[in-house]
N, CA, C and O atoms as a MOPAC input file, in Angstrom:
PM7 MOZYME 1SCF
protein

 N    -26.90500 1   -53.50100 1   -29.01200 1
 C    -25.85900 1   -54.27600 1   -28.37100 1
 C    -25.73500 1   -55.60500 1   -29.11000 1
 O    -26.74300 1   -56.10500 1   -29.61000 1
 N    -24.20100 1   -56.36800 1   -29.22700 1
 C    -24.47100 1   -57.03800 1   -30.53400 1
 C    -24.70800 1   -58.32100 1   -29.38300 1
 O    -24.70200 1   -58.03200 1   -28.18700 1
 N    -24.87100 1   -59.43300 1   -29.73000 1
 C    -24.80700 1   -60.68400 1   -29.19300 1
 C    -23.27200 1   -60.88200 1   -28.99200 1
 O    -23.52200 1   -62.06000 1   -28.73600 1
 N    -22.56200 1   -60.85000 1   -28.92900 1
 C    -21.06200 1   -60.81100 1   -28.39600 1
 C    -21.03200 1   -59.73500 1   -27.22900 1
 O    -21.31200 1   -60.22400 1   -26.13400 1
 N    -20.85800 1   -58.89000 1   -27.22700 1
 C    -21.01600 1   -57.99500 1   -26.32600 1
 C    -21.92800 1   -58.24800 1   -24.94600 1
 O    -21.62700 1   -57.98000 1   -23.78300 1
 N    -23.19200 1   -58.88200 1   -25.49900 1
 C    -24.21100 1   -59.29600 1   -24.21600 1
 C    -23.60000 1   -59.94100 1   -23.58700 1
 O    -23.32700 1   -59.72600 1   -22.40600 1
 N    -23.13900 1   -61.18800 1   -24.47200 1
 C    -22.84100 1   -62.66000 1   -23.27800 1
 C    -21.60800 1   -61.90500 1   -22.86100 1
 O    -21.75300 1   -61.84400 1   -21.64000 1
 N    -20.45400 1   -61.28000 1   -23.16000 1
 C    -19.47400 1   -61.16000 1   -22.61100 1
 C    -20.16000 1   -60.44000 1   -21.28200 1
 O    -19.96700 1   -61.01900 1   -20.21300 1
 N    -20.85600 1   -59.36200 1   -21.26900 1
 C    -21.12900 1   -58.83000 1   -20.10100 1
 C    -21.62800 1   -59.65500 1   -19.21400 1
 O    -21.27200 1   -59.69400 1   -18.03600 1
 N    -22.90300 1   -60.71000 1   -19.98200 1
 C    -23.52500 1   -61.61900 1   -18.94900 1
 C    -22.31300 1   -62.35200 1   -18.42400 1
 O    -22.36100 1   -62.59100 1   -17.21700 1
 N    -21.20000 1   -62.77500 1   -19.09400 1
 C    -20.19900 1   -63.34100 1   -18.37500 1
 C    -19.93800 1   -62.78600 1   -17.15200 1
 O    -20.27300 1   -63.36300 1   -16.11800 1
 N    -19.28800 1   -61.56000 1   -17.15800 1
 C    -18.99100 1   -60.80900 1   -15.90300 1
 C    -19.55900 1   -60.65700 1   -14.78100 1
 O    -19.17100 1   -60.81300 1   -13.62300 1
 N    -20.82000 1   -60.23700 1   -15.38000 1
 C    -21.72900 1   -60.31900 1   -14.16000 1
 C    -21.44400 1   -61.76600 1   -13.76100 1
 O    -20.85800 1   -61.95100 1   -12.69400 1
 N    -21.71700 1   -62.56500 1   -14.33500 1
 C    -22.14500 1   -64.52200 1   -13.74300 1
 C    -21.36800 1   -64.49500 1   -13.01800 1
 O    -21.52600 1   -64.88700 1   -11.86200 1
 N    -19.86800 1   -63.83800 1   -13.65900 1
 C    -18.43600 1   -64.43000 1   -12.86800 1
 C    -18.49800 1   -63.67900 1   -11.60600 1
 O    -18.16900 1   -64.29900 1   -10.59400 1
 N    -18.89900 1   -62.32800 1   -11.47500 1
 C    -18.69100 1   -61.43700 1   -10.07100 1
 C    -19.99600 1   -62.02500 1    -9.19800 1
 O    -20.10600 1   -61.52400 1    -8.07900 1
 N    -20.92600 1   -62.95400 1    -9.54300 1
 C    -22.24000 1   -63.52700 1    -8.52100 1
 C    -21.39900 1   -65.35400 1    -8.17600 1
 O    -21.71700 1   -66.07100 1    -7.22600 1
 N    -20.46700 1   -65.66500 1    -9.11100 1
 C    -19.81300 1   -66.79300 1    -8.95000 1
 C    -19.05100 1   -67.10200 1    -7.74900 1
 O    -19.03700 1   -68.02000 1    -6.92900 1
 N    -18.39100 1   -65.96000 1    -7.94400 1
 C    -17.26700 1   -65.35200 1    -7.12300 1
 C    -17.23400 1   -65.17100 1    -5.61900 1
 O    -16.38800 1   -65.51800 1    -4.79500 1
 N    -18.75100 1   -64.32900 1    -5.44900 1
 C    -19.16400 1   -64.12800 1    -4.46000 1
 C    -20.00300 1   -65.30300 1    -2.93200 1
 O    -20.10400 1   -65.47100 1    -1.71700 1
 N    -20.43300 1   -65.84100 1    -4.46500 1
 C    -21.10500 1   -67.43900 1    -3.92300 1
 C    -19.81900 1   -68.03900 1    -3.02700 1
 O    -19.83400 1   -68.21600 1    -1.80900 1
 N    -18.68000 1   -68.31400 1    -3.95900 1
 C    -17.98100 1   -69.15600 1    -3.54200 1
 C    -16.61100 1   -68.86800 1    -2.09700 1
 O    -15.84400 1   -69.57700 1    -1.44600 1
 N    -17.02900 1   -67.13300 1    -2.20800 1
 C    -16.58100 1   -66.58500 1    -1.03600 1
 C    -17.61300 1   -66.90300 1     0.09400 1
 O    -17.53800 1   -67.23300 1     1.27800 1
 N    -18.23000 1   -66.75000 1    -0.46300 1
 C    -19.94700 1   -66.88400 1     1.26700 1
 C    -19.85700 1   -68.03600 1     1.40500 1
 O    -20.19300 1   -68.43800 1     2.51900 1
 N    -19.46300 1   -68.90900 1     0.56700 1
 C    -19.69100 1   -70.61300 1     1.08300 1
 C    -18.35000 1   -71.10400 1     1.79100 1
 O    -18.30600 1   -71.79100 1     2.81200 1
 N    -17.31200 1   -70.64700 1     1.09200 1
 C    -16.01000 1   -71.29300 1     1.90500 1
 C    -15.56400 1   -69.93300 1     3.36900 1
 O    -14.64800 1   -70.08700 1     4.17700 1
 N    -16.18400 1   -69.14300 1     3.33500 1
 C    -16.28700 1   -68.77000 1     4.75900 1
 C    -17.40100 1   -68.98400 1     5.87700 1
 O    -17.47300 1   -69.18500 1     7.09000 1
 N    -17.84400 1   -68.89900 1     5.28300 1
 C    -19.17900 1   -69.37700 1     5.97500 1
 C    -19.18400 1   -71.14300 1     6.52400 1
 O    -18.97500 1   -71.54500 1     7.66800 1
 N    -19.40400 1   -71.73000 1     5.64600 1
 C    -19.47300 1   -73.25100 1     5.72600 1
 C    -17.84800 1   -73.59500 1     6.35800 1
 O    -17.65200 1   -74.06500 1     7.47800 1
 N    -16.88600 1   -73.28400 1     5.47200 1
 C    -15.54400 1   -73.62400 1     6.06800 1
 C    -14.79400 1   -73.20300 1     7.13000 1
 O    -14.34100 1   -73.72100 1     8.15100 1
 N    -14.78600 1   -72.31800 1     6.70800 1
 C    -14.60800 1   -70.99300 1     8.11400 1
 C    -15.15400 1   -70.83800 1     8.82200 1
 O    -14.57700 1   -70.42200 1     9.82600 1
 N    -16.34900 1   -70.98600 1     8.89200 1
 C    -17.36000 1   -70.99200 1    10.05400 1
 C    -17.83300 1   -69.34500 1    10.46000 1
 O    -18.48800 1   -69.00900 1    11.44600 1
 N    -17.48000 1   -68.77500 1     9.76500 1
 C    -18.00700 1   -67.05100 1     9.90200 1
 C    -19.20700 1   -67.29700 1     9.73800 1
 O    -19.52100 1   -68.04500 1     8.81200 1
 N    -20.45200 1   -66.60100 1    10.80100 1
 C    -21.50800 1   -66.44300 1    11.23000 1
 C    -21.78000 1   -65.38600 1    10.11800 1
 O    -20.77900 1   -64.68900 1     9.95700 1
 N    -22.70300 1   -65.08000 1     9.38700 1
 C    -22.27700 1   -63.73500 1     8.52400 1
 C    -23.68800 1   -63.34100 1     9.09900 1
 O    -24.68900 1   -63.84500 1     8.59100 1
 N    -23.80500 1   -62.36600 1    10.24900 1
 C    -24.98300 1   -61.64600 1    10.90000 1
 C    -25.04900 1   -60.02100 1    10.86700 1
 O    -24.30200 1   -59.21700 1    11.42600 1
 N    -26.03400 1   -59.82100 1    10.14000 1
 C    -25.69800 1   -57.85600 1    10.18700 1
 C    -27.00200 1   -57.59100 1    10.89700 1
 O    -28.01500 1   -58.28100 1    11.00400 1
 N    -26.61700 1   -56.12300 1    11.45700 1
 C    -27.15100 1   -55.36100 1    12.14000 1
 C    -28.27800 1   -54.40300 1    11.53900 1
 O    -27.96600 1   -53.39900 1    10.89800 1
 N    -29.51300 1   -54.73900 1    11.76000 1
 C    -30.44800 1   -53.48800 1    10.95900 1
 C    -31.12300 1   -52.73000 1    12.05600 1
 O    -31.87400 1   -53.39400 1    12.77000 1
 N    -30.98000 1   -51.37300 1    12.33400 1
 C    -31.59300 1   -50.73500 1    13.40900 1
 C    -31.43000 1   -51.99600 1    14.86200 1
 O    -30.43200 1   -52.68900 1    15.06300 1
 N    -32.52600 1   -51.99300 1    15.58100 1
 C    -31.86300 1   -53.05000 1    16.64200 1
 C    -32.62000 1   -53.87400 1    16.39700 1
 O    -33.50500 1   -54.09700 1    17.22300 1
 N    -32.56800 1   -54.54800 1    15.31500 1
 C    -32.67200 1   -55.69000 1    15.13900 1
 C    -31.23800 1   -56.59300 1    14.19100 1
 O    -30.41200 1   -56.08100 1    13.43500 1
 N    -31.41500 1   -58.39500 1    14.70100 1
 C    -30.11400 1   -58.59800 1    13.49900 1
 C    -30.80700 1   -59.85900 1    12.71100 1
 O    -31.81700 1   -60.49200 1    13.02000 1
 N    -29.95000 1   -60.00800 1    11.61800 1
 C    -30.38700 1   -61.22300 1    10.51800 1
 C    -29.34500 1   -61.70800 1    10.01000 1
 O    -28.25200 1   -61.16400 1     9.85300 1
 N    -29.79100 1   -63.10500 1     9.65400 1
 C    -28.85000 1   -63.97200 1     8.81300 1
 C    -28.77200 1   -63.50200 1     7.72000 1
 O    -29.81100 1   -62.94600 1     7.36400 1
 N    -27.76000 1   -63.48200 1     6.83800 1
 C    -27.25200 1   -63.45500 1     5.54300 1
 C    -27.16600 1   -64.55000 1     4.81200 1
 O    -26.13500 1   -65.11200 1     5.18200 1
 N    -27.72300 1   -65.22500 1     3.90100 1
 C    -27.91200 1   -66.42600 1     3.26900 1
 C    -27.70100 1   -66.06400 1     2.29300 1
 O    -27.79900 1   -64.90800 1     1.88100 1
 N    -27.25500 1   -67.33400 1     1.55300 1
 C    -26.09600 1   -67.71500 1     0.33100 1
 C    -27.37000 1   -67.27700 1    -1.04900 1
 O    -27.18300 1   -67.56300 1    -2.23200 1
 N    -28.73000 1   -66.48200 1    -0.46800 1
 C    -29.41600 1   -66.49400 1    -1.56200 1
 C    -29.64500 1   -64.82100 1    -1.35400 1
 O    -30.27900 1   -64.03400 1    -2.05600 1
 N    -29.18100 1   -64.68800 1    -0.60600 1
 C    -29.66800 1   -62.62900 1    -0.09000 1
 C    -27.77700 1   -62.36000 1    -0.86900 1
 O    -27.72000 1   -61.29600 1    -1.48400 1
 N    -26.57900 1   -63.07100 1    -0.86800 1
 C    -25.75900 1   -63.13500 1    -1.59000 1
 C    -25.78500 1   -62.70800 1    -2.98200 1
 O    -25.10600 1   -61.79800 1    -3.45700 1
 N    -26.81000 1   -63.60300 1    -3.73200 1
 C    -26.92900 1   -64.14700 1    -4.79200 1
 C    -27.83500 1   -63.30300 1    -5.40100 1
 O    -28.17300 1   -63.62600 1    -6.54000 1
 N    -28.37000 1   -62.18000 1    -4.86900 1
 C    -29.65800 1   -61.22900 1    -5.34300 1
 C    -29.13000 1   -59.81400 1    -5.40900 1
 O    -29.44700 1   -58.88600 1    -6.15400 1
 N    -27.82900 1   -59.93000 1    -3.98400 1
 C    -26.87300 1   -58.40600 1    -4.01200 1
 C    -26.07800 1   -58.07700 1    -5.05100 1
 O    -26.19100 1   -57.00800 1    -5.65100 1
 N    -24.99600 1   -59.20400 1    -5.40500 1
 C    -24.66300 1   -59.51800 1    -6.46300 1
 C    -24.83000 1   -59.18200 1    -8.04400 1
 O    -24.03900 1   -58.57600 1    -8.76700 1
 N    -26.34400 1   -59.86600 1    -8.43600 1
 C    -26.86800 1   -60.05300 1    -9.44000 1
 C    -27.50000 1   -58.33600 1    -9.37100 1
 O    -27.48400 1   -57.51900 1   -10.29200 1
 N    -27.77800 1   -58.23700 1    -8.63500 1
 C    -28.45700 1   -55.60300 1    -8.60000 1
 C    -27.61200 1   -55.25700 1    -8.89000 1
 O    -27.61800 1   -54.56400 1    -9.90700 1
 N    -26.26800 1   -55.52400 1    -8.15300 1
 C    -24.95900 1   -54.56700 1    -8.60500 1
 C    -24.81200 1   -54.74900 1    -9.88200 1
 O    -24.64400 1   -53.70200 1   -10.50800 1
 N    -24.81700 1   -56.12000 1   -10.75400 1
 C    -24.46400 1   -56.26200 1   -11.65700 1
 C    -25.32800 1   -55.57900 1   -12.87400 1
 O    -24.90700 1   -54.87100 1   -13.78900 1
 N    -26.55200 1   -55.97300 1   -12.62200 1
 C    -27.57300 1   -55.29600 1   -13.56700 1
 C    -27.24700 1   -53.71000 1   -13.47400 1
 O    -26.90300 1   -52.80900 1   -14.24000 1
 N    -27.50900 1   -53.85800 1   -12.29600 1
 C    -27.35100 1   -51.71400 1   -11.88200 1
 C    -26.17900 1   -51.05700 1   -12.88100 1
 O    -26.29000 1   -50.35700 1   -13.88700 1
 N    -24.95600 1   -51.60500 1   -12.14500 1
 C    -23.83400 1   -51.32900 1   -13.24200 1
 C    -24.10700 1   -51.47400 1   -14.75500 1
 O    -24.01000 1   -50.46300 1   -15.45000 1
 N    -24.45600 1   -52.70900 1   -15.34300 1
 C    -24.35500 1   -52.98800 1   -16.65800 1
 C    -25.37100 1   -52.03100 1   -16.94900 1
 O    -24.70800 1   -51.43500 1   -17.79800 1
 N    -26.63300 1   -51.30000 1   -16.92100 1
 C    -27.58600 1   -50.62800 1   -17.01800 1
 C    -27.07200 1   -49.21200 1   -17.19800 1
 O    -27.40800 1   -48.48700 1   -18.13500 1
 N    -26.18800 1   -48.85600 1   -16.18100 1
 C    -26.36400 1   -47.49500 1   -16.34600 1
 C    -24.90500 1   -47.60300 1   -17.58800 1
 O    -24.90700 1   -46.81000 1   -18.53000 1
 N    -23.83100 1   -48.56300 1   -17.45600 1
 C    -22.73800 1   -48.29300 1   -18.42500 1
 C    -23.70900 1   -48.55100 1   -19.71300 1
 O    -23.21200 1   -47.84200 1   -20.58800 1
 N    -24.71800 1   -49.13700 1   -20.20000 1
 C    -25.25300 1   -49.02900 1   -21.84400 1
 C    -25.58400 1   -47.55100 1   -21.68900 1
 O    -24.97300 1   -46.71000 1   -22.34800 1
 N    -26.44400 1   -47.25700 1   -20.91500 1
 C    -26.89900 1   -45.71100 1   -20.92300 1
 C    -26.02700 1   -44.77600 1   -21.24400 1
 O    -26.29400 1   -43.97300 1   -22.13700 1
 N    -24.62800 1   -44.73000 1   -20.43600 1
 C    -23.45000 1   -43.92100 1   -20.94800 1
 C    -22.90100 1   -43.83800 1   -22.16400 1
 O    -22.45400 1   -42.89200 1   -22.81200 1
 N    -23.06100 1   -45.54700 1   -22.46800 1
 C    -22.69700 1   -45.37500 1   -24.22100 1
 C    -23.23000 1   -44.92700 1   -24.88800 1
 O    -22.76800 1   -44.24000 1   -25.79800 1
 N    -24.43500 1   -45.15700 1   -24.67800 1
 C    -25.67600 1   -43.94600 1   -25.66000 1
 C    -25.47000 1   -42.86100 1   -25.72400 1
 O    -25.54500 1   -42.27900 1   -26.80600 1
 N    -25.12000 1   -42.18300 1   -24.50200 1
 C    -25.21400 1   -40.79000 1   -23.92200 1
 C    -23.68900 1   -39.74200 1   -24.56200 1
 O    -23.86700 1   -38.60500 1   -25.00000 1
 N    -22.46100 1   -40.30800 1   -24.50300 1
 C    -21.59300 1   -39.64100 1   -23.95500 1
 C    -20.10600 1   -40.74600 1   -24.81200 1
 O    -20.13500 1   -41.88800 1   -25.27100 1
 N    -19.18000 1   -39.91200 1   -24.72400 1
 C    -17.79600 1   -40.37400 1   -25.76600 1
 C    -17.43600 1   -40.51000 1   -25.08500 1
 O    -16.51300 1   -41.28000 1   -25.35200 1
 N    -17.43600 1   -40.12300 1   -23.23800 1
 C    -16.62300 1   -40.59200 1   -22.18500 1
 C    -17.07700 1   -41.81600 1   -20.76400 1
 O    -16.73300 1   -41.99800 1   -19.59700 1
 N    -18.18700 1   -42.52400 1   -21.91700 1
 C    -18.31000 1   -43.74700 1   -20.63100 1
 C    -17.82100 1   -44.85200 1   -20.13900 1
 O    -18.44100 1   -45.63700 1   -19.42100 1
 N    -16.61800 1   -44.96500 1   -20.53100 1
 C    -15.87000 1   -46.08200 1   -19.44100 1
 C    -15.17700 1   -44.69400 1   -18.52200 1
 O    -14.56100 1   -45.00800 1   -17.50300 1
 N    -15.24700 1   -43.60200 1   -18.77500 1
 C    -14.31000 1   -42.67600 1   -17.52000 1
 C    -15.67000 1   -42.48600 1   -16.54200 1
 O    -15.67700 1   -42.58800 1   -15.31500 1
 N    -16.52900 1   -42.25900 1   -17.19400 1
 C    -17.64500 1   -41.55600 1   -16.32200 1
 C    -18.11800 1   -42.91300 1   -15.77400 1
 O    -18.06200 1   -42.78400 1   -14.55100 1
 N    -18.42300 1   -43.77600 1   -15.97800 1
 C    -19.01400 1   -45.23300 1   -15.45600 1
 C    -18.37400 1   -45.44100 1   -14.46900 1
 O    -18.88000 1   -45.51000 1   -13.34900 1
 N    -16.85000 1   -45.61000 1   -14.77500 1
 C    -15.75100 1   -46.39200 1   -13.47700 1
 C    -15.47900 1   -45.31800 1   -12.48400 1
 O    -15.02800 1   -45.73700 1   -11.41800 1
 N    -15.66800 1   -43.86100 1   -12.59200 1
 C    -15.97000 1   -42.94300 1   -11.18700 1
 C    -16.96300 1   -42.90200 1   -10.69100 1
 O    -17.01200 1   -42.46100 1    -9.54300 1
 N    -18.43000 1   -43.44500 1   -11.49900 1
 C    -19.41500 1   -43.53800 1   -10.42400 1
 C    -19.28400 1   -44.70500 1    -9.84400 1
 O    -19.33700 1   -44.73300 1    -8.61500 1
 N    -19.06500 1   -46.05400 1   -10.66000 1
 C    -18.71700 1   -47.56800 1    -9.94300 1
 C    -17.77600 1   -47.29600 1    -8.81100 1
 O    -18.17800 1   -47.76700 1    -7.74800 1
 N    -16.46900 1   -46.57300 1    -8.74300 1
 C    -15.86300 1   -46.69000 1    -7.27000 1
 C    -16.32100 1   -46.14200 1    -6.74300 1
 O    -16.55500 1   -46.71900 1    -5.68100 1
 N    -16.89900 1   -44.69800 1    -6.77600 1
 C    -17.73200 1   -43.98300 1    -5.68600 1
 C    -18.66700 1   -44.93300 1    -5.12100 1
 O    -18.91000 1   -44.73400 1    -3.93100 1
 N    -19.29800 1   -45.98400 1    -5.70200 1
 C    -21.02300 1   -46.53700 1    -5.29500 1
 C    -19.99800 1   -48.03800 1    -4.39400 1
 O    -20.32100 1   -48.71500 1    -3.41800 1
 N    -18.99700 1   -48.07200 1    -5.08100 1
 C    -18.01700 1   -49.32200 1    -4.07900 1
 C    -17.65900 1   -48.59800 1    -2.82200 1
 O    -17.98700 1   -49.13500 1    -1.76300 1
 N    -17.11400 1   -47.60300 1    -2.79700 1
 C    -16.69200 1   -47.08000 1    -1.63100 1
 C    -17.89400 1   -46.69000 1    -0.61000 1
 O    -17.82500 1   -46.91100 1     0.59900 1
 N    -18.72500 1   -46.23300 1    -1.09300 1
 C    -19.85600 1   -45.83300 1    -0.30100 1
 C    -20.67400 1   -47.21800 1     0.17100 1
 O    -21.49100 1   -47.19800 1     1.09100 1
 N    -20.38100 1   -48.27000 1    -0.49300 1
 C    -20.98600 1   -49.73800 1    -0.13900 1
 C    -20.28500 1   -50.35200 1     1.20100 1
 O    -20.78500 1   -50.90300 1     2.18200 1
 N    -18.76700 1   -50.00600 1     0.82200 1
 C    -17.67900 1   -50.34700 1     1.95200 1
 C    -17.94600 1   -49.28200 1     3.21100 1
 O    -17.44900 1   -49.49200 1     4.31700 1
 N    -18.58600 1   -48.38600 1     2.99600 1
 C    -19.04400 1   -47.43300 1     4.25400 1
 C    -20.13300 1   -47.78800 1     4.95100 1
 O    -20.33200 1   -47.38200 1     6.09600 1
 N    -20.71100 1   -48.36100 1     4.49000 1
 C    -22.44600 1   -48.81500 1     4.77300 1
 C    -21.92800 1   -50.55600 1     5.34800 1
 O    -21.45300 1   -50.99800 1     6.39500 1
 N    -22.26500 1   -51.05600 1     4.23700 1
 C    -22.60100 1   -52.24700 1     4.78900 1
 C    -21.52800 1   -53.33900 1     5.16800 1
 O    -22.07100 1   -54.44200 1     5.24000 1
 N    -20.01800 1   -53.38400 1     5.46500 1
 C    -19.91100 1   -54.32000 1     6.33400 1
 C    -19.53900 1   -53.79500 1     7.85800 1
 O    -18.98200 1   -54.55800 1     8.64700 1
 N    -19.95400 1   -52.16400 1     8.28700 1
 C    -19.71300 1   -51.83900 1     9.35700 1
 C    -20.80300 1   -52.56100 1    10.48100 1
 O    -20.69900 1   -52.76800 1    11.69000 1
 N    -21.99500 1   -52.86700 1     9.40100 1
 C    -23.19600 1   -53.44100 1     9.84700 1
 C    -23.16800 1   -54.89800 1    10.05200 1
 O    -24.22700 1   -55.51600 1     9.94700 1
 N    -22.22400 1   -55.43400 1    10.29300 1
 C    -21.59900 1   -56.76700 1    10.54300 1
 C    -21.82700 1   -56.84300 1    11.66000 1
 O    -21.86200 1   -55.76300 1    12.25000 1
 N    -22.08200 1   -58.08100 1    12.46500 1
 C    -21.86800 1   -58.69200 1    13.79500 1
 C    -20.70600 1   -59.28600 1    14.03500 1
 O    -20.78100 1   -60.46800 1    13.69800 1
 N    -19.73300 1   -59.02300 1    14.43500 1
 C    -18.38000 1   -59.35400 1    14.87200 1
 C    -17.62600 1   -58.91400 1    13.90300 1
 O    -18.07500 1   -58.13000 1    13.06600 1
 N    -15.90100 1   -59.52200 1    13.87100 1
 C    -15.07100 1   -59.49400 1    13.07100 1
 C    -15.11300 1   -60.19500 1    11.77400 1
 O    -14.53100 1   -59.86000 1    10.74200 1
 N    -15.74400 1   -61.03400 1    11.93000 1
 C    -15.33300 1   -62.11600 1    10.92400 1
 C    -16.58700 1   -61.47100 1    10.10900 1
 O    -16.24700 1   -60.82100 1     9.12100 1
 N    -17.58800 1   -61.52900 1    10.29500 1
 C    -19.05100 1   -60.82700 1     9.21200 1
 C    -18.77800 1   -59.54600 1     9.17000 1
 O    -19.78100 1   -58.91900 1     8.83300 1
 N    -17.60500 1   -58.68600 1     9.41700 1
 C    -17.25400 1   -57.66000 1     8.96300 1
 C    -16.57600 1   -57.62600 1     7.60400 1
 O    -16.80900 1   -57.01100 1     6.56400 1
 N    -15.60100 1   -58.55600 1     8.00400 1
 C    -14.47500 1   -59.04600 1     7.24400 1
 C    -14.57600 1   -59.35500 1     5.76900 1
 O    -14.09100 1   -58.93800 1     4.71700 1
 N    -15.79000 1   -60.66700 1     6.34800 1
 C    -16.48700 1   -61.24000 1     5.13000 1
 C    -17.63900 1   -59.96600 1     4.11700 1
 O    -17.90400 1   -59.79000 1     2.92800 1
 N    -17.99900 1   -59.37900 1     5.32900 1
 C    -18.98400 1   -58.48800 1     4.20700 1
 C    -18.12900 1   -57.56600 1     3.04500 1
 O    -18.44400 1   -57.34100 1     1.87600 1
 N    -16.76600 1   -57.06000 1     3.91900 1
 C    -15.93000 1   -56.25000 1     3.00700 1
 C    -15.40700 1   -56.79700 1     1.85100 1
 O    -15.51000 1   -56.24300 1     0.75600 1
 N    -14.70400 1   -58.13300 1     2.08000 1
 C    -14.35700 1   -59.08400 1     1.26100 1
 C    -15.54500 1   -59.29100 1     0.11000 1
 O    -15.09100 1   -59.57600 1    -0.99800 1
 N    -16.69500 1   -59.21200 1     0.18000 1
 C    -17.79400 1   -59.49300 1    -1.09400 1
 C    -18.06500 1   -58.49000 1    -1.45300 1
 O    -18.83900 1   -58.73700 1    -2.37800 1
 N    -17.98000 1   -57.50100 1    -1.38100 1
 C    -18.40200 1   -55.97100 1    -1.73700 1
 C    -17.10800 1   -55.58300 1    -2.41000 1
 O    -17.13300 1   -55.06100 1    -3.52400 1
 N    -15.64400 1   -55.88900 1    -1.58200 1
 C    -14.91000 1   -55.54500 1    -2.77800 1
 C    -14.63000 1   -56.62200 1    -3.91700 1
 O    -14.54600 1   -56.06100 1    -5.00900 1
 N    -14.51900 1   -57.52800 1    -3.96300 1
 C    -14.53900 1   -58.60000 1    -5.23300 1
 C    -15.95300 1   -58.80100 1    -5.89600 1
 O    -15.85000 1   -59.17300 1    -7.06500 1
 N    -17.02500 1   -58.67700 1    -5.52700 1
 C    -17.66800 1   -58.01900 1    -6.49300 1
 C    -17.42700 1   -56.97900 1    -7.92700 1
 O    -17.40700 1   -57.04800 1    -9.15600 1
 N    -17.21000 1   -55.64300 1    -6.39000 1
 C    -17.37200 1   -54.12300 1    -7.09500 1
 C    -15.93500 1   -54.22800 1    -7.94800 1
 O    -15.92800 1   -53.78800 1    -9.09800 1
 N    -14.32800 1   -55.00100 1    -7.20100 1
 C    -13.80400 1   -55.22700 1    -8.69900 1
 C    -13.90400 1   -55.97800 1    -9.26000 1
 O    -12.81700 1   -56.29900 1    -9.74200 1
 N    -15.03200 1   -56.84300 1    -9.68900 1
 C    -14.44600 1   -57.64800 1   -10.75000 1
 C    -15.69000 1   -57.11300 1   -12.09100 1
 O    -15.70800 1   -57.37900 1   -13.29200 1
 N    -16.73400 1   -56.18400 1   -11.14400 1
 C    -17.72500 1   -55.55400 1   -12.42800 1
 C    -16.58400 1   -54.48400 1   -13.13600 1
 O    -16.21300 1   -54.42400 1   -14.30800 1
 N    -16.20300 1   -53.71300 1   -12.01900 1
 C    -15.76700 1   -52.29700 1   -12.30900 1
 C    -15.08400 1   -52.70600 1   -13.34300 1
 O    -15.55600 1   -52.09500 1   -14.30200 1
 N    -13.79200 1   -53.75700 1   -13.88900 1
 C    -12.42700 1   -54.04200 1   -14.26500 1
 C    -13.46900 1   -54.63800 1   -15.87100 1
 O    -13.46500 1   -54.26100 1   -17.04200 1
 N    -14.25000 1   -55.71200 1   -15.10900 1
 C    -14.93400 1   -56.34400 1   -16.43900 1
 C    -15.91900 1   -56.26500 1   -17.31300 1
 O    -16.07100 1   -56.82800 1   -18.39700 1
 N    -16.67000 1   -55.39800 1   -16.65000 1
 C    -18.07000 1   -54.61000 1   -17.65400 1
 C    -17.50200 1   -53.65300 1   -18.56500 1
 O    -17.00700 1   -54.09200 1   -19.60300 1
 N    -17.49300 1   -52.22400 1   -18.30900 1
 C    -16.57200 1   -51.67200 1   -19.61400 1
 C    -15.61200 1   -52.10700 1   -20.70500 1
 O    -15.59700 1   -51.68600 1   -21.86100 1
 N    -14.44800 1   -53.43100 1   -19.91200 1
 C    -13.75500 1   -53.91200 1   -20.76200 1
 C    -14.01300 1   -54.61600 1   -21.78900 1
 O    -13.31100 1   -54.60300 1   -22.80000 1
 N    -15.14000 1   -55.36800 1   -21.62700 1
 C    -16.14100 1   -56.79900 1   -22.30700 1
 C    -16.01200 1   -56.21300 1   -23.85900 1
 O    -15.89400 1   -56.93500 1   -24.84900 1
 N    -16.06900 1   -54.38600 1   -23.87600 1
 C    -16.59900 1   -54.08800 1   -25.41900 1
 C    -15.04300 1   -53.79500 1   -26.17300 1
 O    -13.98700 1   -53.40600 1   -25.67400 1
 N    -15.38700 1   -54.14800 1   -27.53000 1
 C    -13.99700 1   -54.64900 1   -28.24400 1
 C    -13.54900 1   -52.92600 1   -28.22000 1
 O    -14.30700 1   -51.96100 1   -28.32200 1
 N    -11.87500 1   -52.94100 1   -28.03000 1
 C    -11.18700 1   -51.99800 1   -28.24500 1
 C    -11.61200 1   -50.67000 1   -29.36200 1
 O    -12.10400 1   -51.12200 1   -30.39600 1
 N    -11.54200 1   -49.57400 1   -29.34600 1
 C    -11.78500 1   -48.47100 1   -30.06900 1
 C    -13.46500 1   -48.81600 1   -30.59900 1
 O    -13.87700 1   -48.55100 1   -31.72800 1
 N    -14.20200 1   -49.39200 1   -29.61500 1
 C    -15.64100 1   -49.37100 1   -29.76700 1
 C    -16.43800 1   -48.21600 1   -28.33200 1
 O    -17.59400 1   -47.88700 1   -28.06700 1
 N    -15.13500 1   -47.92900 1   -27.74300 1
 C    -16.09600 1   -47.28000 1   -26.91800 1
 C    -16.04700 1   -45.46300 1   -27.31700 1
 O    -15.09400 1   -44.70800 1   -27.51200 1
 N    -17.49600 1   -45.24500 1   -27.32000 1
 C    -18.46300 1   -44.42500 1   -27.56900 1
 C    -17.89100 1   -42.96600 1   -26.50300 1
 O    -18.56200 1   -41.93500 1   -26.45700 1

């Protein structure tokens, strides 16, 4: 992977954990959305650092398995971006149903999808035209 290619990805990722930060803070802090989820019967706060760790997995996770594809296969931005929406959609099934109210529903959906698009759109793209494998 050349040094162009890295930082561009590290970009993406930074930008989709940026992104997310600055959604959890201006709803949270501004908005005042409680962001409380539900685990079995018990519930917990969501902090701007359990944010910042979900974020940064998806991102690695993603960027991890798309090098692997390039290694692997002539079709990994097709095969990458159908497992990335499948693993978005199945994220949007899971975890903001596990919200406490409307608003930490809202908000959980809201970070799960601007996350999952801004890897899905910007990790594969990062590598220069007629370089993908």
């Amino acid at each position: 992977m050349t040094n162009n290619l890295l930082l561009r990805r590290a970009a993406v990722a930074a930008g989709a954990i940026v992104v997310a930060v600055a959604e959890f803070t201006l709803l949270h802090w501004a908005a005042g959305v409680d962001l409380t989820v539900r685990s079995g019967s018990s519930t917990r706060q969501i902090s701007v650092a359990a944010v910042i760790v979900a974020a940064a997995v998806a991102a690695l996770a993603g960027w991890a398995l798309l090098a692997v594809l390039e290694r692997r296969t002539n079709r990994s931005r097709v095969w990458w971006t159908a497992v990335a929406v499948a693993v978005l959609l199945l994220s949007l099934l899971v975890g903001p149903p596990s919200g406490v109210g409307g608003g930490a529903k809202a908000t959980l959906a809201l970070l799960h999808l601007s996350v999952g698009v801004i890897l899905i759109l910007g990790l594969p793209r990062s590598r220069p035209e007629g370089a993908n494998r």
